[in-house]
C-alpha positions as CSV (number, residue, x, y, z in Angstrom):
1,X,28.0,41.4,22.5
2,X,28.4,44.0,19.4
3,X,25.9,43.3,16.7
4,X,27.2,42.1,13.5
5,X,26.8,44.2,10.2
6,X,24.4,44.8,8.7
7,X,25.9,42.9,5.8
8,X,26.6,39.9,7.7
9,X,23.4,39.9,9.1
10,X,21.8,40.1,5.5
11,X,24.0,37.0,4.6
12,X,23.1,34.7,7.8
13,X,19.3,35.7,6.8
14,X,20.1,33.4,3.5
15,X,22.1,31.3,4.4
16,X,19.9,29.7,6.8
17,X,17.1,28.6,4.3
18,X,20.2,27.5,1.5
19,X,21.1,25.3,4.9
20,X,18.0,23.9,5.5
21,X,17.5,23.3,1.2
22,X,20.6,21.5,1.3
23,X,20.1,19.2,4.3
24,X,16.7,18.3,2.8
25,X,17.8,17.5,-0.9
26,X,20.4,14.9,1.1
27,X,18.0,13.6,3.2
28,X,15.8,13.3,0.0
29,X,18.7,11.3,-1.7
30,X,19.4,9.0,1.1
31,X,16.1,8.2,1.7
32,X,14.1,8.1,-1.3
33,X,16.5,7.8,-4.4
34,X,18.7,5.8,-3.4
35,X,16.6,2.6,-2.5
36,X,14.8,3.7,-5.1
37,X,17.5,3.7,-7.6
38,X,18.9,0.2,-5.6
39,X,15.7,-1.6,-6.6
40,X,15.3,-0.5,-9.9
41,X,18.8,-2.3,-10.8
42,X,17.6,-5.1,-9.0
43,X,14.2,-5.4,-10.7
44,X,16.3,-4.7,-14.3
45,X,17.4,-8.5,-13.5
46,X,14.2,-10.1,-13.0
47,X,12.8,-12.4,-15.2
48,X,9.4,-10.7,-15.8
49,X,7.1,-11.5,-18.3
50,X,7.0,-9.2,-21.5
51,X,3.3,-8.2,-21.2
52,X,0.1,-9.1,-19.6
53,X,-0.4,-11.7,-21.9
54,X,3.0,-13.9,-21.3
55,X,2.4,-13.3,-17.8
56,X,1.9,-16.4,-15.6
57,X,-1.8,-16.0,-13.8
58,X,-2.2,-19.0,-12.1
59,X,-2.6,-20.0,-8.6
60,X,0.7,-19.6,-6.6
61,X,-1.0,-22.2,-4.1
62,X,-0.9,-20.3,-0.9
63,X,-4.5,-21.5,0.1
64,X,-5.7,-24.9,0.3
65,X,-8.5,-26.0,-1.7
66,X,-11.8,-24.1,0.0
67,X,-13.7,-27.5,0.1
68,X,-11.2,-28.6,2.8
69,X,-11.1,-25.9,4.3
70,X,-14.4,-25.8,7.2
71,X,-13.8,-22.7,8.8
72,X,-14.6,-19.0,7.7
73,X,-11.4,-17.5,6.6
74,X,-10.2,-13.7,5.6
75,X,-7.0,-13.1,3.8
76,X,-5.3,-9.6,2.1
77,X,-2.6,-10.2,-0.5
78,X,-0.4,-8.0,-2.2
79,X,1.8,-8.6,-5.3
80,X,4.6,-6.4,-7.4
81,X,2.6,-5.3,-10.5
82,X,4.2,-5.9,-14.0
83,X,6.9,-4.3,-16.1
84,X,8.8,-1.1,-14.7
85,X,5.9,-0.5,-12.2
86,X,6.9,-3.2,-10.3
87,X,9.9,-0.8,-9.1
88,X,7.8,1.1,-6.9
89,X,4.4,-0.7,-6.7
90,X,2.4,-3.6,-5.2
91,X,-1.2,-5.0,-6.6
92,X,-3.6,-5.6,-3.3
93,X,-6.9,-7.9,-3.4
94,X,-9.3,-9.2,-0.3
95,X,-10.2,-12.8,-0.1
96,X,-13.4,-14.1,1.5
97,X,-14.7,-17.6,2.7
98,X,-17.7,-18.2,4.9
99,X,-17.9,-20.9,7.0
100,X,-18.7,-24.1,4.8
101,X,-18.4,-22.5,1.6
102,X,-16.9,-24.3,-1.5
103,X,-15.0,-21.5,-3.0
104,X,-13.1,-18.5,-2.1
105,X,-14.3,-14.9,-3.2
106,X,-11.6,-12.4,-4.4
107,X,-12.3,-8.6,-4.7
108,X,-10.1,-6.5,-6.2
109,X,-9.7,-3.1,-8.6
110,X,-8.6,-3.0,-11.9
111,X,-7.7,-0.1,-14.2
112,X,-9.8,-1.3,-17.2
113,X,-13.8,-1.5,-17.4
114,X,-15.6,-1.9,-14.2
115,X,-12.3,-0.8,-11.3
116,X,-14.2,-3.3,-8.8
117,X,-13.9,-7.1,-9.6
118,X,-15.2,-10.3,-8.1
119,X,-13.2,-13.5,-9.1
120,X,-11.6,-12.1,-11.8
121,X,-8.6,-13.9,-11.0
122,X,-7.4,-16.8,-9.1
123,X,-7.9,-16.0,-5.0
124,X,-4.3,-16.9,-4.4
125,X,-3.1,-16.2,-8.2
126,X,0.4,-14.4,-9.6
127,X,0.0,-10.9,-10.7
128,X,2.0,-10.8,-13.6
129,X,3.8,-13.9,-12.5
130,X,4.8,-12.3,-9.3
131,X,3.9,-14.4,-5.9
132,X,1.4,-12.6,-4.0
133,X,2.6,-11.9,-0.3
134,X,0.3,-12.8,2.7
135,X,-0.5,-9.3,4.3
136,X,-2.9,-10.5,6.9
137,X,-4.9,-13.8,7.4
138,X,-8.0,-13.9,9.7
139,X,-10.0,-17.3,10.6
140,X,-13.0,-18.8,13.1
141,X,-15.4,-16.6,14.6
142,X,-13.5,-13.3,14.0
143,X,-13.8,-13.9,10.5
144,X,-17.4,-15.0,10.2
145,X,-17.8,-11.7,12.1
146,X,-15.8,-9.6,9.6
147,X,-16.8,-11.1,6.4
148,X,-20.9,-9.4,6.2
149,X,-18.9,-6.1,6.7
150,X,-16.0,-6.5,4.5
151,X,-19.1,-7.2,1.6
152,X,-20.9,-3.9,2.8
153,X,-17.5,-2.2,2.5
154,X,-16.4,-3.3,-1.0
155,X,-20.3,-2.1,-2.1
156,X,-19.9,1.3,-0.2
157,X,-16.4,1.7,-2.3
158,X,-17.3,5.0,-4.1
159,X,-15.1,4.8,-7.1
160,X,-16.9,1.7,-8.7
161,X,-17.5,3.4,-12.4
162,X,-15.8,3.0,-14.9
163,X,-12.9,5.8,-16.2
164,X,-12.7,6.6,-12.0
165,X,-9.4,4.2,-11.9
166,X,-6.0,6.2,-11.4
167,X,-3.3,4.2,-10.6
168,X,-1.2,7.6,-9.5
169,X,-1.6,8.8,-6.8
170,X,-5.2,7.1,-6.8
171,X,-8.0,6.1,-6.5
172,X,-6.3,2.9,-7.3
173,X,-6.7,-1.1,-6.1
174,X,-4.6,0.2,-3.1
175,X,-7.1,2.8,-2.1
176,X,-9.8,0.2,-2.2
177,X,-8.3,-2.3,-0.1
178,X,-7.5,0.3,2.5
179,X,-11.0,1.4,2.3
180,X,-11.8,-1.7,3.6
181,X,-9.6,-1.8,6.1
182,X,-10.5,1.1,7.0
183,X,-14.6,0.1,7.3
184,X,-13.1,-3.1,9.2
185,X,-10.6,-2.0,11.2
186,X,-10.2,-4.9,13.1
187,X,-8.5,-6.5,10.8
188,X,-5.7,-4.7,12.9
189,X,-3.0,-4.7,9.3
190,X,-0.9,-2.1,6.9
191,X,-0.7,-2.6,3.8
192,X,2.6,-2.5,2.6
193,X,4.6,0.8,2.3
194,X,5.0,0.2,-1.7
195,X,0.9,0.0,-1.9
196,X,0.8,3.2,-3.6
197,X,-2.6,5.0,-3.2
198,X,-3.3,3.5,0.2
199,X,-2.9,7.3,1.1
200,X,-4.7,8.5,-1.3
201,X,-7.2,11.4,0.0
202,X,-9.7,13.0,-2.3
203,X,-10.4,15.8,0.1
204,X,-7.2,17.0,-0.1
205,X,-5.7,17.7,3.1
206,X,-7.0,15.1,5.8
207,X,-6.0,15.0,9.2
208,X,-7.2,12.3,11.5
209,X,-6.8,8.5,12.6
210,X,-5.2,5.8,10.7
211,X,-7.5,3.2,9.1
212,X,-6.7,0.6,11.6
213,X,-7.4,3.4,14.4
214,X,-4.2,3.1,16.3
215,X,-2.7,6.7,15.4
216,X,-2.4,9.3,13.9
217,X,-2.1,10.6,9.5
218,X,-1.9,14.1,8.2
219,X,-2.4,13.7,4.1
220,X,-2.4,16.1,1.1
221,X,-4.0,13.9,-1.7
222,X,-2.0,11.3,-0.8
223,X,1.2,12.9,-2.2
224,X,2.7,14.1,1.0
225,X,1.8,13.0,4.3
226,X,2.6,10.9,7.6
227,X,1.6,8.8,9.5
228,X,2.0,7.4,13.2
229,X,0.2,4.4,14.6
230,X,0.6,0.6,16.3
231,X,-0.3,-1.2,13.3
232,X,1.0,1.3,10.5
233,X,4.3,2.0,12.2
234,X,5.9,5.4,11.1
235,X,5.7,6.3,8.1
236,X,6.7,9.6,5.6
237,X,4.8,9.6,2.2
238,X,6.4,11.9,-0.6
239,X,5.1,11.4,-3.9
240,X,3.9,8.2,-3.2
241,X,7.0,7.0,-1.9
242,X,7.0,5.9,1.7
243,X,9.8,5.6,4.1
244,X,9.9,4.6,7.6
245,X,9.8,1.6,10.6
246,X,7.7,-1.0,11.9
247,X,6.5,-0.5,15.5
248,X,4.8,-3.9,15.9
249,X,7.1,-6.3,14.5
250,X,10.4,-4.4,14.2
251,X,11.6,-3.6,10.2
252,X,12.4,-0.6,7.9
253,X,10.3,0.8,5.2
254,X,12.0,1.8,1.9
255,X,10.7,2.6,-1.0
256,X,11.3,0.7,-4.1
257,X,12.1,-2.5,-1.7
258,X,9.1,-2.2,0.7
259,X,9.6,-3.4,4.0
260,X,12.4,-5.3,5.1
261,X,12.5,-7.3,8.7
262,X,10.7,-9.7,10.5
């Protein structure tokens, strides 16, 4: 076989790399953008409240009242957050009871004063009149076992001062909750692909197990990343934005709309 020109050999040199920036740019736009882009007409339509204030609060009544409720119980929520946020994002919180007790505790972060709060809302209340959605729900013995350590991790949380909130790409209420889910991992759940910051890394460039200890994650601050794992599933972060599947219980993962399956 003759070997091409020089000149031809020059342009296959470039060509390659202009190849390769093409095919990522559409893989980009069919991936990312476009749900992206999907949701944000969608969530144009939605009747959300004009600002925090407006915004129904309240209990959406997904737990029963803790008095009736014997048994020691563990529950993670998520909501969309408020105004054009709630494109891309979701609000997460922990909810305790011990055995017996009369009330539910809530902990979650907030971007204003002190990030770590206990009770500062209702356990199972809107978040800016969005329904919170059940992300994992733990009772019995498993959770009398898990609740001493979920308390240990929410104290270990190490960005509890005030002015340490970011809400992109963290340390956010995202990276809390996956902080204790990563101190607990047998809680065994993901948060949901549009939980931005549950990536978030401040070493920088992190390379090890997934929280719940099932796979694998390679992460650069949270901004770029994946991860590979039983409970996670597959998932590609770019800028926050994660796509991908469910392993365990079979959906996609897009961003802007979550995940979407069983």
């Amino acid at each position: 076989m003759s070997t091409p020109p020089l000149a031809e050999r020059w342009i296959g040199h470039i060509s390659s790399p202009m190849r390769f920036a093409r095919l990522f740019m559409l893989l980009f736009l069919i991936v990312f953008l476009i749900p992206v882009a999907s949701h944000a007409a969608w969530w144009y339509w939605q009747p959300n409240a004009a600002d925090w204030r407006r915004a129904d609060w309240t209990s959406a009544k997904l737990l029963p009242a803790a008095a009736i409720e014997p048994e020691a119980t563990v529950h993670v929520f998520a909501a969309r957050v408020g105004h054009w946020r709630g494109i891309f994002a979701h609000h997460s919180w922990i909810v305790v009871k011990e055995r017996g007790a009369s009330a539910y505790t809530r902990f979650d972060v907030v971007g204003w004063g002190n990030p770590v709060r206990v009770n500062h809302r209702e356990a199972d209340g809107r978040w800016f009149g969005n329904v919170p959605e059940p992300v994992a729900e733990i009772r019995g013995e498993a959770a009398e076992q898990m609740i001493p350590r979920i308390r240990t991790a929410v104290q270990s949380y190490g960005y509890a001062r005030p002015g340490s909130y970011l809400a992109w790409p963290g340390p956010n209420s995202n990276s809390f909750v996956q902080h204790v889910l990563s101190e607990v991992p047998e809680l065994r759940q993901a948060l949901p692909p549009t939980a931005i910051g549950k990536d978030w890394r401040e070493s920088g460039l992190f390379a090890g197990l997934t929280p719940s200890r099932t796979g694998f994650q390679a992460s650069l601050y949270g901004l770029a990343g994946i991860s590979i794992g039983w409970v996670e599933g597959v998932e590609v972060n770019l800028l926050g934005l994660v796509a991908g599947f469910d392993l365990r219980s079979p959906a996609l993962k897009l961003p802007g709309w979550g995940r979407i399956g069983v």
